[in-house]
Chimera marker file (.cmm) of the C-alpha trace (Angstrom):
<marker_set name="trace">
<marker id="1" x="-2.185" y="-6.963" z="-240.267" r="1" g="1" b="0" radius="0.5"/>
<marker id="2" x="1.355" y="-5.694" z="-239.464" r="1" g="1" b="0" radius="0.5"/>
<marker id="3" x="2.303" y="-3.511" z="-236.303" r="1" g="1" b="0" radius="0.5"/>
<marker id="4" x="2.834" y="-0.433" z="-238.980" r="1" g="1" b="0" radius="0.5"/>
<marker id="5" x="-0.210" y="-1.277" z="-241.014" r="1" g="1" b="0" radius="0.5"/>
<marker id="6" x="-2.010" y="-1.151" z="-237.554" r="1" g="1" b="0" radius="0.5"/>
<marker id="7" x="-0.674" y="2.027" z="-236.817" r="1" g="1" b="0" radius="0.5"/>
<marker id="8" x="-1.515" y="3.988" z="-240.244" r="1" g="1" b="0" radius="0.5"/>
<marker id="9" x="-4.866" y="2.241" z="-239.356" r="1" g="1" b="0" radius="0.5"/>
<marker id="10" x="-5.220" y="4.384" z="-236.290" r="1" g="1" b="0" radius="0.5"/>
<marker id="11" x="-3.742" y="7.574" z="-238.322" r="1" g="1" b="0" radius="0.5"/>
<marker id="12" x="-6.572" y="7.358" z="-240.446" r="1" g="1" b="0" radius="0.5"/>
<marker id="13" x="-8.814" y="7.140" z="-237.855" r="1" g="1" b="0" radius="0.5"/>
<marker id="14" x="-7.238" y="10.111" z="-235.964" r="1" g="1" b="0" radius="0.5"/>
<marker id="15" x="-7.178" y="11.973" z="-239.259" r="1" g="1" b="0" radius="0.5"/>
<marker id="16" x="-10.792" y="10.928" z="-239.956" r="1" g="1" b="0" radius="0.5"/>
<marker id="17" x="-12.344" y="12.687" z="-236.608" r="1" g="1" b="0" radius="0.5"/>
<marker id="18" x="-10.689" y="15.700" z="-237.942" r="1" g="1" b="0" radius="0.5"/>
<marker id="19" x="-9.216" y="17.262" z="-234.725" r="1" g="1" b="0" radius="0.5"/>
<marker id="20" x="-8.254" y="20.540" z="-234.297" r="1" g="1" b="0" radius="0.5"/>
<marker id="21" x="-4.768" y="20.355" z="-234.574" r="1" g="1" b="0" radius="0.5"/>
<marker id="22" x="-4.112" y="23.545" z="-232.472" r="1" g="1" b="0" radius="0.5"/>
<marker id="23" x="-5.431" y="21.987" z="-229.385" r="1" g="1" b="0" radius="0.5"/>
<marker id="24" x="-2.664" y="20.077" z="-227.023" r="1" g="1" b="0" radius="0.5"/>
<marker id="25" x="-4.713" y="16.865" z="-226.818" r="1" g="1" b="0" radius="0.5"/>
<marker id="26" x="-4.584" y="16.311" z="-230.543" r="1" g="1" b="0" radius="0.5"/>
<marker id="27" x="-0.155" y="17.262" z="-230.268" r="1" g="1" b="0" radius="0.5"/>
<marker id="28" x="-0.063" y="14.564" z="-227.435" r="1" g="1" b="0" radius="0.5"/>
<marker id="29" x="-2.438" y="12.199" z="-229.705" r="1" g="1" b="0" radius="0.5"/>
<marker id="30" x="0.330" y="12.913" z="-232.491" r="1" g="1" b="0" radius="0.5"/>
<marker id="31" x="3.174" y="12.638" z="-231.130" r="1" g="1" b="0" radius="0.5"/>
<marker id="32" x="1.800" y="9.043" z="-229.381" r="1" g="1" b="0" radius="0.5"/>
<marker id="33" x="0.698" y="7.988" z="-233.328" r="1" g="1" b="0" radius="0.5"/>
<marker id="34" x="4.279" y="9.050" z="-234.607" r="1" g="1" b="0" radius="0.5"/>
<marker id="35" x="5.386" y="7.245" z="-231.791" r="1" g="1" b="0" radius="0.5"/>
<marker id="36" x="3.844" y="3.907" z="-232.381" r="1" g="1" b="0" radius="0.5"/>
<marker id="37" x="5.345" y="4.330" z="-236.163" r="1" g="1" b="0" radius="0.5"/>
<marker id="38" x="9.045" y="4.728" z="-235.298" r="1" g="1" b="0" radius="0.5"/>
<marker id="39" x="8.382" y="1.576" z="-232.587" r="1" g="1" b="0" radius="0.5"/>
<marker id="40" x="6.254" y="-0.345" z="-235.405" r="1" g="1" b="0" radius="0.5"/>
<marker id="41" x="9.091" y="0.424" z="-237.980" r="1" g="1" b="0" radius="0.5"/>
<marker id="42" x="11.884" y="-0.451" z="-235.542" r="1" g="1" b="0" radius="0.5"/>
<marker id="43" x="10.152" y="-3.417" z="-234.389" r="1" g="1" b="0" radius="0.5"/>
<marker id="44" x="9.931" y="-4.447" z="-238.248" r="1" g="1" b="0" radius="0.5"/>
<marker id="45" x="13.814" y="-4.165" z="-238.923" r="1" g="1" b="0" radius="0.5"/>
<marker id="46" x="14.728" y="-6.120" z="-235.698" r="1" g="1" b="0" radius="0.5"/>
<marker id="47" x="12.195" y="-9.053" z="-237.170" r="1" g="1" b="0" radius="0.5"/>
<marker id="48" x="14.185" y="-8.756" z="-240.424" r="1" g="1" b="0" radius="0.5"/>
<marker id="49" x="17.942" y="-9.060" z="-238.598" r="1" g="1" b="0" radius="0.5"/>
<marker id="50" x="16.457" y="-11.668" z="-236.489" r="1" g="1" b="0" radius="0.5"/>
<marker id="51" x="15.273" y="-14.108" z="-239.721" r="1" g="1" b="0" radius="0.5"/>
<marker id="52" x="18.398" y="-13.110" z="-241.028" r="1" g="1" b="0" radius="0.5"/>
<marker id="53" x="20.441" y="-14.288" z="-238.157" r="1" g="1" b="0" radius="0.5"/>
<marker id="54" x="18.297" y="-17.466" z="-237.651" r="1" g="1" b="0" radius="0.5"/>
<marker id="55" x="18.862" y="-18.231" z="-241.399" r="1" g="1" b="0" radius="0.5"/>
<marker id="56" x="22.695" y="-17.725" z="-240.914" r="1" g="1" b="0" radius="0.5"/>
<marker id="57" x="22.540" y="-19.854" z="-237.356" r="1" g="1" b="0" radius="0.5"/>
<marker id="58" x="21.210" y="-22.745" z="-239.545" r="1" g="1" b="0" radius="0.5"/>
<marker id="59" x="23.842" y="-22.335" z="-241.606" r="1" g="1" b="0" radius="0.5"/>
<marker id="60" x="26.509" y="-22.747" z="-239.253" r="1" g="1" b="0" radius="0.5"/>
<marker id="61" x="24.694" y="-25.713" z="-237.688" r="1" g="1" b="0" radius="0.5"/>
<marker id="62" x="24.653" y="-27.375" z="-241.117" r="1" g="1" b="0" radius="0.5"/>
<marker id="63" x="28.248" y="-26.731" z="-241.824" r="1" g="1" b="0" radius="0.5"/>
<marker id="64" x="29.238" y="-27.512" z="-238.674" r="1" g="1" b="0" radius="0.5"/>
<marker id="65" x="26.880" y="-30.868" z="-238.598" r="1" g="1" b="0" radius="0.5"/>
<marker id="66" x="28.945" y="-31.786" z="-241.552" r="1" g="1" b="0" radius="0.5"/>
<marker id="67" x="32.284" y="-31.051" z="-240.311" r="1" g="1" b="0" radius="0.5"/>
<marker id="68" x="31.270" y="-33.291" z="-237.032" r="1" g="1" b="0" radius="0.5"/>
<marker id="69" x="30.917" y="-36.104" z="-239.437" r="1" g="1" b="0" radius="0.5"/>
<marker id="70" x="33.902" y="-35.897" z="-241.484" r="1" g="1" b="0" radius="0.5"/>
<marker id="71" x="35.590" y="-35.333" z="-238.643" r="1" g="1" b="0" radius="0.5"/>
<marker id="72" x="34.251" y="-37.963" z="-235.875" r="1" g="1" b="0" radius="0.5"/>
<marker id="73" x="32.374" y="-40.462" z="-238.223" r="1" g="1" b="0" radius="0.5"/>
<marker id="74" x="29.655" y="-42.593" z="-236.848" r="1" g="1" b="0" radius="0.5"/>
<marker id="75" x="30.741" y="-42.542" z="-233.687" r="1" g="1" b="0" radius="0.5"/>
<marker id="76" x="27.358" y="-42.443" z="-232.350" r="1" g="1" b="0" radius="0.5"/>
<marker id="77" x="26.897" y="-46.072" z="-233.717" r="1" g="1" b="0" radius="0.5"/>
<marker id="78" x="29.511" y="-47.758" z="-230.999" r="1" g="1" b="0" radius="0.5"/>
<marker id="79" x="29.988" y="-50.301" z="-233.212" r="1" g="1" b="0" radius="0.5"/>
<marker id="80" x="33.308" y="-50.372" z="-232.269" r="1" g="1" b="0" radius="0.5"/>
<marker id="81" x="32.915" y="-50.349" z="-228.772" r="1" g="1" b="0" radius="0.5"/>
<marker id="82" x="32.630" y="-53.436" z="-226.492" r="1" g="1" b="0" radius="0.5"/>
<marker id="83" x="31.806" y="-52.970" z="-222.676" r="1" g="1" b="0" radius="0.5"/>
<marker id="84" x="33.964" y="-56.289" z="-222.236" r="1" g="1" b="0" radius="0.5"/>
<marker id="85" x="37.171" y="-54.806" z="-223.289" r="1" g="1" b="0" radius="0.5"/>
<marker id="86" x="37.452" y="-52.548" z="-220.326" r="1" g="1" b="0" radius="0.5"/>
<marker id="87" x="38.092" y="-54.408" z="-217.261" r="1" g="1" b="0" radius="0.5"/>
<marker id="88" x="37.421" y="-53.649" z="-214.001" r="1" g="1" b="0" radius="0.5"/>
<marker id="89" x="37.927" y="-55.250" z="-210.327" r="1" g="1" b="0" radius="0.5"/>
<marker id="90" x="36.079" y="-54.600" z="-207.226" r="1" g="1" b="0" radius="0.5"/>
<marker id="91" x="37.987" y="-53.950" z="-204.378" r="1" g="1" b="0" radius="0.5"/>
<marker id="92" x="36.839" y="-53.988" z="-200.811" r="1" g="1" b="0" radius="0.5"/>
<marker id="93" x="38.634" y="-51.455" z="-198.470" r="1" g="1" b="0" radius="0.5"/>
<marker id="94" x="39.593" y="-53.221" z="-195.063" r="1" g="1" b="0" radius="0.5"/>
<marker id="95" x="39.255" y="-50.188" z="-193.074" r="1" g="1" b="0" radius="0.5"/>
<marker id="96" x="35.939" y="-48.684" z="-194.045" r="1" g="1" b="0" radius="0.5"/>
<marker id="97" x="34.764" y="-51.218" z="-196.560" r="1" g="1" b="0" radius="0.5"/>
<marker id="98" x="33.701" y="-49.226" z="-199.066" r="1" g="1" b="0" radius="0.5"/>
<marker id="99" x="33.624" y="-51.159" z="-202.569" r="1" g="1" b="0" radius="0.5"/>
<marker id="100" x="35.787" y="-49.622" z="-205.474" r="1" g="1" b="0" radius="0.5"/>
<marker id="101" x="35.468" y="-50.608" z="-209.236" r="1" g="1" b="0" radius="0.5"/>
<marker id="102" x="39.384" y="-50.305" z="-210.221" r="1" g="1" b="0" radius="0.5"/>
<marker id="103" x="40.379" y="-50.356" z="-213.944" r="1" g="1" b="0" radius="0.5"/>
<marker id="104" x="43.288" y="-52.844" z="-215.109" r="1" g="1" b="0" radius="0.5"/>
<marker id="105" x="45.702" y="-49.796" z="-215.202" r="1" g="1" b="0" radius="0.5"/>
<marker id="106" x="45.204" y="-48.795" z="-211.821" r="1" g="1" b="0" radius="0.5"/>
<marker id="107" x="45.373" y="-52.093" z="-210.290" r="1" g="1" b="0" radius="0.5"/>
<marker id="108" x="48.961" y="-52.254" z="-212.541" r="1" g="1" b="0" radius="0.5"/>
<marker id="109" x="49.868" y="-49.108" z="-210.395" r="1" g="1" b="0" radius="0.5"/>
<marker id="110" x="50.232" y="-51.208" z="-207.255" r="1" g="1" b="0" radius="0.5"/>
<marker id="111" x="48.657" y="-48.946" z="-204.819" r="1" g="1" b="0" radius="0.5"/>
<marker id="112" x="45.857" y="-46.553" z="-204.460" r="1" g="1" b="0" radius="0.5"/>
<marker id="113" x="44.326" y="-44.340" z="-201.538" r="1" g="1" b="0" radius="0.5"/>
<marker id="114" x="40.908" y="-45.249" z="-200.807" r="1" g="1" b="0" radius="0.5"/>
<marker id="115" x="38.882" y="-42.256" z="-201.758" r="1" g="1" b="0" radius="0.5"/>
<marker id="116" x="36.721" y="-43.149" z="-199.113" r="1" g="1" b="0" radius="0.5"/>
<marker id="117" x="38.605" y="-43.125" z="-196.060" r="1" g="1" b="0" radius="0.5"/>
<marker id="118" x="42.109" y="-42.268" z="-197.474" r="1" g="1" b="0" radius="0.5"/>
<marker id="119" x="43.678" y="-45.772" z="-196.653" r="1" g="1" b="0" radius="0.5"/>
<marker id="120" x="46.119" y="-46.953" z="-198.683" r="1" g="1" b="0" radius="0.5"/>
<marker id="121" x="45.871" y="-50.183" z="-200.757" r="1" g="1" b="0" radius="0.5"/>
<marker id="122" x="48.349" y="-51.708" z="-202.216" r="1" g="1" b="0" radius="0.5"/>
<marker id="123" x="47.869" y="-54.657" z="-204.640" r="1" g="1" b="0" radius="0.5"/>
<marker id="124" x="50.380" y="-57.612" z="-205.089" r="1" g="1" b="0" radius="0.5"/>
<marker id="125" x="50.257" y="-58.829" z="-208.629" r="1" g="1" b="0" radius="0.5"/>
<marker id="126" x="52.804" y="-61.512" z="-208.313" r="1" g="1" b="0" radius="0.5"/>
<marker id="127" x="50.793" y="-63.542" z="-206.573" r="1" g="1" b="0" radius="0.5"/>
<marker id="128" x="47.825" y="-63.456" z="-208.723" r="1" g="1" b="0" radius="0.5"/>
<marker id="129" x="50.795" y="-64.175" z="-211.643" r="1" g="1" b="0" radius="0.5"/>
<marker id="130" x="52.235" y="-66.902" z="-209.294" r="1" g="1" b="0" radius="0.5"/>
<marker id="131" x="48.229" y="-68.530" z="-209.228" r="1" g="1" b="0" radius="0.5"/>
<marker id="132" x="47.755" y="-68.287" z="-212.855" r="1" g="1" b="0" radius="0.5"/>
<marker id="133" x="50.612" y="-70.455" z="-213.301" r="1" g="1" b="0" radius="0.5"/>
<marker id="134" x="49.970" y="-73.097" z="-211.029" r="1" g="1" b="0" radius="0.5"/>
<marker id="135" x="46.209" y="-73.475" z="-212.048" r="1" g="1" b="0" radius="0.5"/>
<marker id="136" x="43.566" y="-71.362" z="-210.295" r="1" g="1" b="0" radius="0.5"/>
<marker id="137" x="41.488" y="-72.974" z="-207.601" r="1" g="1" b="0" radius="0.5"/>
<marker id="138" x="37.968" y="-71.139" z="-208.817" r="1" g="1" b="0" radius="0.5"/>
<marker id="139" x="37.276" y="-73.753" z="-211.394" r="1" g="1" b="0" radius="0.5"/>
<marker id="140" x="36.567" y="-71.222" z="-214.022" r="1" g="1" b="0" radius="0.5"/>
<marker id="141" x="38.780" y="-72.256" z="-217.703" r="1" g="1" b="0" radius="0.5"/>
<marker id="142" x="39.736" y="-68.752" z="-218.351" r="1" g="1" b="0" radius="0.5"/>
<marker id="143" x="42.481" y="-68.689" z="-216.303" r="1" g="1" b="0" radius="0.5"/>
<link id1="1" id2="2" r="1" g="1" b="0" radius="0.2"/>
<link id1="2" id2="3" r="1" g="1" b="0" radius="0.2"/>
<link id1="3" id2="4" r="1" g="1" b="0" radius="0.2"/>
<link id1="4" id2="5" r="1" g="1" b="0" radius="0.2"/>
<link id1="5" id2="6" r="1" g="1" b="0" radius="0.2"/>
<link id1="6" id2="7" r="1" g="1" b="0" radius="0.2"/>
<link id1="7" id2="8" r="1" g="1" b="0" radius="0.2"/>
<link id1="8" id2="9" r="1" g="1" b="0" radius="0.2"/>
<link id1="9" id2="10" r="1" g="1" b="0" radius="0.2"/>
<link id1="10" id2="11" r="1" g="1" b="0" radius="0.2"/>
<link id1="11" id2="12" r="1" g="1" b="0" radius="0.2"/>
<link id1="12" id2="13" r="1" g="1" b="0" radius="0.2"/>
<link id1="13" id2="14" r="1" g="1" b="0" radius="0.2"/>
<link id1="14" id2="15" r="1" g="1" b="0" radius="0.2"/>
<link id1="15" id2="16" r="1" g="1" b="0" radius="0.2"/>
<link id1="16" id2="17" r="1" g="1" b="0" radius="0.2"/>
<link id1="17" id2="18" r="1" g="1" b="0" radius="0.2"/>
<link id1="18" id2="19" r="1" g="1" b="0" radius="0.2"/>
<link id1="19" id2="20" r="1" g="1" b="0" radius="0.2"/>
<link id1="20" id2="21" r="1" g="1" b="0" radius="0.2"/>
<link id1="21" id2="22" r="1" g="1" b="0" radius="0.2"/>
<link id1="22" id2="23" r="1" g="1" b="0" radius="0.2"/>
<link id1="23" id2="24" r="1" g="1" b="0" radius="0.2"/>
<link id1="24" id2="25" r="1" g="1" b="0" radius="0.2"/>
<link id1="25" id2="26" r="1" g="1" b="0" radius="0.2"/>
<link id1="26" id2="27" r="1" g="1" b="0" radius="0.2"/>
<link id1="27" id2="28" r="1" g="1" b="0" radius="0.2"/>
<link id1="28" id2="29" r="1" g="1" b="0" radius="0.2"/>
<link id1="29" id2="30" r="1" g="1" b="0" radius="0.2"/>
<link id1="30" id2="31" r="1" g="1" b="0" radius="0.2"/>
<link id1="31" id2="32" r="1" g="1" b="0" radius="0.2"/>
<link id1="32" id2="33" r="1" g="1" b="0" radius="0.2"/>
<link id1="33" id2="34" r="1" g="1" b="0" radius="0.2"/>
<link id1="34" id2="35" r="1" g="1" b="0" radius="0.2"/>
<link id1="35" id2="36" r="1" g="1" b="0" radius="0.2"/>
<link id1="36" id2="37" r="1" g="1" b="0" radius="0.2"/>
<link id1="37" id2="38" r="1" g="1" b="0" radius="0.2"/>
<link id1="38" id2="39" r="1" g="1" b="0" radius="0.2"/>
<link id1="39" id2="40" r="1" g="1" b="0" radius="0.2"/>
<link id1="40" id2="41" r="1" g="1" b="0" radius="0.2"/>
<link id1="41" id2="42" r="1" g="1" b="0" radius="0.2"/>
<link id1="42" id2="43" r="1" g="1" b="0" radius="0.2"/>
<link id1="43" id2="44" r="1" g="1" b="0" radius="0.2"/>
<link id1="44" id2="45" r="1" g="1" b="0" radius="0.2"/>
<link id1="45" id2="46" r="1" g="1" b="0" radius="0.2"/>
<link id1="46" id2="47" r="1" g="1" b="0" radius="0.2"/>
<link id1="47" id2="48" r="1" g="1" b="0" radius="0.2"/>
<link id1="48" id2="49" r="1" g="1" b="0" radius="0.2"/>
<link id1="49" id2="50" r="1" g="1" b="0" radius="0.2"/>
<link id1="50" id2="51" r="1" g="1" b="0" radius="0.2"/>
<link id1="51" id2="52" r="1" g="1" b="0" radius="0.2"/>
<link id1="52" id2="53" r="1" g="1" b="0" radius="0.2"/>
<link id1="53" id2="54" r="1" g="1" b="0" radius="0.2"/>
<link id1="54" id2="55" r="1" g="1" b="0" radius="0.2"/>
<link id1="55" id2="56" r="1" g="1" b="0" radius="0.2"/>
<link id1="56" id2="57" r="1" g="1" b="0" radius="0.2"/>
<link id1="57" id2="58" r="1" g="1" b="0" radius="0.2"/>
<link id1="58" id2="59" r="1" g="1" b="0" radius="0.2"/>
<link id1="59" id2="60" r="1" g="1" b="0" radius="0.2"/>
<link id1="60" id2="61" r="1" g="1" b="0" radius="0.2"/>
<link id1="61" id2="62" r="1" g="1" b="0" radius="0.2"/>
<link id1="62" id2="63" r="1" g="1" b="0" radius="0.2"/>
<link id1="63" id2="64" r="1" g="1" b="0" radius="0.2"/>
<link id1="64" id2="65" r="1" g="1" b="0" radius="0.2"/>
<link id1="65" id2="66" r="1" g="1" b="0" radius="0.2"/>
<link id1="66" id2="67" r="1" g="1" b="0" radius="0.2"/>
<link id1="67" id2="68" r="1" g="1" b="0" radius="0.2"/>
<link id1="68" id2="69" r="1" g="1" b="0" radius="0.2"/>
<link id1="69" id2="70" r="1" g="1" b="0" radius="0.2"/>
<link id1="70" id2="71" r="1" g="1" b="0" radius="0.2"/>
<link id1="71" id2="72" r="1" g="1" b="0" radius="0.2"/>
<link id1="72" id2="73" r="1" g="1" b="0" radius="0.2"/>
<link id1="73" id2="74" r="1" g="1" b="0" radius="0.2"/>
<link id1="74" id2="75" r="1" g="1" b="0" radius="0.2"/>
<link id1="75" id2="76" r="1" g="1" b="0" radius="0.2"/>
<link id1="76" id2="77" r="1" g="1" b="0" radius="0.2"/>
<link id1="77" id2="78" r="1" g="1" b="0" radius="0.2"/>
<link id1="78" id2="79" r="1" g="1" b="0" radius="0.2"/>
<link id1="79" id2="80" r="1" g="1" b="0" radius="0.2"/>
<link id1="80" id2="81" r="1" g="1" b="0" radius="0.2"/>
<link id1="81" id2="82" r="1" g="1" b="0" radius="0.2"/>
<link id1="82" id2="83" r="1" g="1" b="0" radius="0.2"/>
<link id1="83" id2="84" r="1" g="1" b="0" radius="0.2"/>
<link id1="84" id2="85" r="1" g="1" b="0" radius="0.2"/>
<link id1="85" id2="86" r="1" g="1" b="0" radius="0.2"/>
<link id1="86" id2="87" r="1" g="1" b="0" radius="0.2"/>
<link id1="87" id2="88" r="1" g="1" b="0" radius="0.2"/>
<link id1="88" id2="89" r="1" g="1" b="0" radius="0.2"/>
<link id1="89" id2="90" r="1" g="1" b="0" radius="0.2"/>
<link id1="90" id2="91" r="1" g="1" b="0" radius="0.2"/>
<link id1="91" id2="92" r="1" g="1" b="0" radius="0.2"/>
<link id1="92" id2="93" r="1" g="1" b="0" radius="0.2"/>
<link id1="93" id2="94" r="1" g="1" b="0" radius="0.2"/>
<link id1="94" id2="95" r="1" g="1" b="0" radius="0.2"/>
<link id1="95" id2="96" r="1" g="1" b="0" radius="0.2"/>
<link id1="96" id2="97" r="1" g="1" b="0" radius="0.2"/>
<link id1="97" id2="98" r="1" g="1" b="0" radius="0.2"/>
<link id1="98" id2="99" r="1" g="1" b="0" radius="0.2"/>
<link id1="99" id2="100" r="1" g="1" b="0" radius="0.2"/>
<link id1="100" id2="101" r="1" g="1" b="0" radius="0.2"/>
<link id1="101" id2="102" r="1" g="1" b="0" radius="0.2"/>
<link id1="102" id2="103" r="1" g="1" b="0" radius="0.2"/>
<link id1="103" id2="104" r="1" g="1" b="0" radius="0.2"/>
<link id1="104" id2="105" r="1" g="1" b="0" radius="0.2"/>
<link id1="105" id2="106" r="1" g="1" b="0" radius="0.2"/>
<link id1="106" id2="107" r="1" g="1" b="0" radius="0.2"/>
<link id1="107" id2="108" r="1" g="1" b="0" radius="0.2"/>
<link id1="108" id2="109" r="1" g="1" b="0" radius="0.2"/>
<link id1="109" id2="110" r="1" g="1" b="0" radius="0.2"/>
<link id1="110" id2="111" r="1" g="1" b="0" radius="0.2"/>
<link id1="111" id2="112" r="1" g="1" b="0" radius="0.2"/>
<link id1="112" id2="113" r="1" g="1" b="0" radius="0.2"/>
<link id1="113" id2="114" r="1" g="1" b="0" radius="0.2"/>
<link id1="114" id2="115" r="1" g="1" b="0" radius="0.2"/>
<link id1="115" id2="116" r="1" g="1" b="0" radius="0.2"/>
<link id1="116" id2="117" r="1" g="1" b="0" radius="0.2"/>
<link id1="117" id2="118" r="1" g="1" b="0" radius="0.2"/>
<link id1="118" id2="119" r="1" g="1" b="0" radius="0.2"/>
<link id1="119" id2="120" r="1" g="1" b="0" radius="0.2"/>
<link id1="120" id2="121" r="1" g="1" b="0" radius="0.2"/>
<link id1="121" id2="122" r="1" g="1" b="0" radius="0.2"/>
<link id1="122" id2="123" r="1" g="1" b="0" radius="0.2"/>
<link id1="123" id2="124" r="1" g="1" b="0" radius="0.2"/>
<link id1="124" id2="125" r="1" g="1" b="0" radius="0.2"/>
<link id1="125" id2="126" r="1" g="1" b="0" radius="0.2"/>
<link id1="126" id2="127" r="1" g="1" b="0" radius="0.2"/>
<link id1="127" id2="128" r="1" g="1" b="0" radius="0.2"/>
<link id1="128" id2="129" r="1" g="1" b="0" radius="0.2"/>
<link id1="129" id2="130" r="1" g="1" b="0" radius="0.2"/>
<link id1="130" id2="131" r="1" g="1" b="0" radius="0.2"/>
<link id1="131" id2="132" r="1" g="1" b="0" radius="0.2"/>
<link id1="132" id2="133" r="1" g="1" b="0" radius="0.2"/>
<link id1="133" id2="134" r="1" g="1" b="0" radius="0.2"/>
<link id1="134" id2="135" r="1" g="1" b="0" radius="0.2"/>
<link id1="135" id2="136" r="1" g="1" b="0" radius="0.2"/>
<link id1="136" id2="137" r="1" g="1" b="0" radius="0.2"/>
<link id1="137" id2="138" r="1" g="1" b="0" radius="0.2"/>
<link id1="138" id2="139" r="1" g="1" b="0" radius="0.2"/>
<link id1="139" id2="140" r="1" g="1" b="0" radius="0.2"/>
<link id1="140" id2="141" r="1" g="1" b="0" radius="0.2"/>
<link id1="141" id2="142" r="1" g="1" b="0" radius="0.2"/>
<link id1="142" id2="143" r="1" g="1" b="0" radius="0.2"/>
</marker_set>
């Protein structure tokens, strides 16, 4: 039963004590019934916009769902994507030492500031050049 088929319910019922109608209590009682109608029949048209809206909202999420993957791919597969490829170095700062991961690129840089303790490091990459030539002395082959 609906909010305005719940109020004509209790119209009838009003109706079906048959009131005097000249008395205030039965006006208040009236006005209350008409009332609950107008909030019933408001109530009913918000419920309508709302479906309306939710039907539109799913929609947009479809269309947009679409244009994500026209637009991006299957990027959610990684197949692309190998962990290996980045590299990374851990650094130990002298003064505080604090351990930083450091990507290839900032190592390239020369220097950085310890976020830490605001030191500044400073890499020398010709010597790690100048070992790679001679042979390295870690007995790894993938120098």
């Amino acid at each position: 039963m609906t909010n305005t088929e719940k109020v004509a319910y209790i119209r009838g019922l009003t109706e079906g004590l048959e009131l005097d109608t000249d008395k205030k209590e039965v006006k208040v009682l009236n006005a209350i019934i008409d009332l609950l109608d107008d909030i019933a029949l408001t109530l009913a048209d918000i419920e309508a916009d709302h479906e309306e809206l939710a039907d539109q909202l799913d929609a947009v999420d479809e269309d947009l769902g679409t244009l994500e993957d026209d637009f991006y791919g299957d990027e959610d597969d990684d197949e692309d994507y190998d962990a290996d490829d980045d590299c990374y170095y851990e650094v130990t700062c002298p003064a505080c030492n604090e351990t930083l991961c450091l990507t290839e690129d900032i190592i390239n840089e020369g220097h950085i500031d310890c976020p830490n303790c605001g030191e500044n490091l400073e890499f020398d990459l010709e010597s790690l050049e100048d070992e790679d030539e001679e042979g390295s002395s870690c007995g790894c082959e993938q120098h």
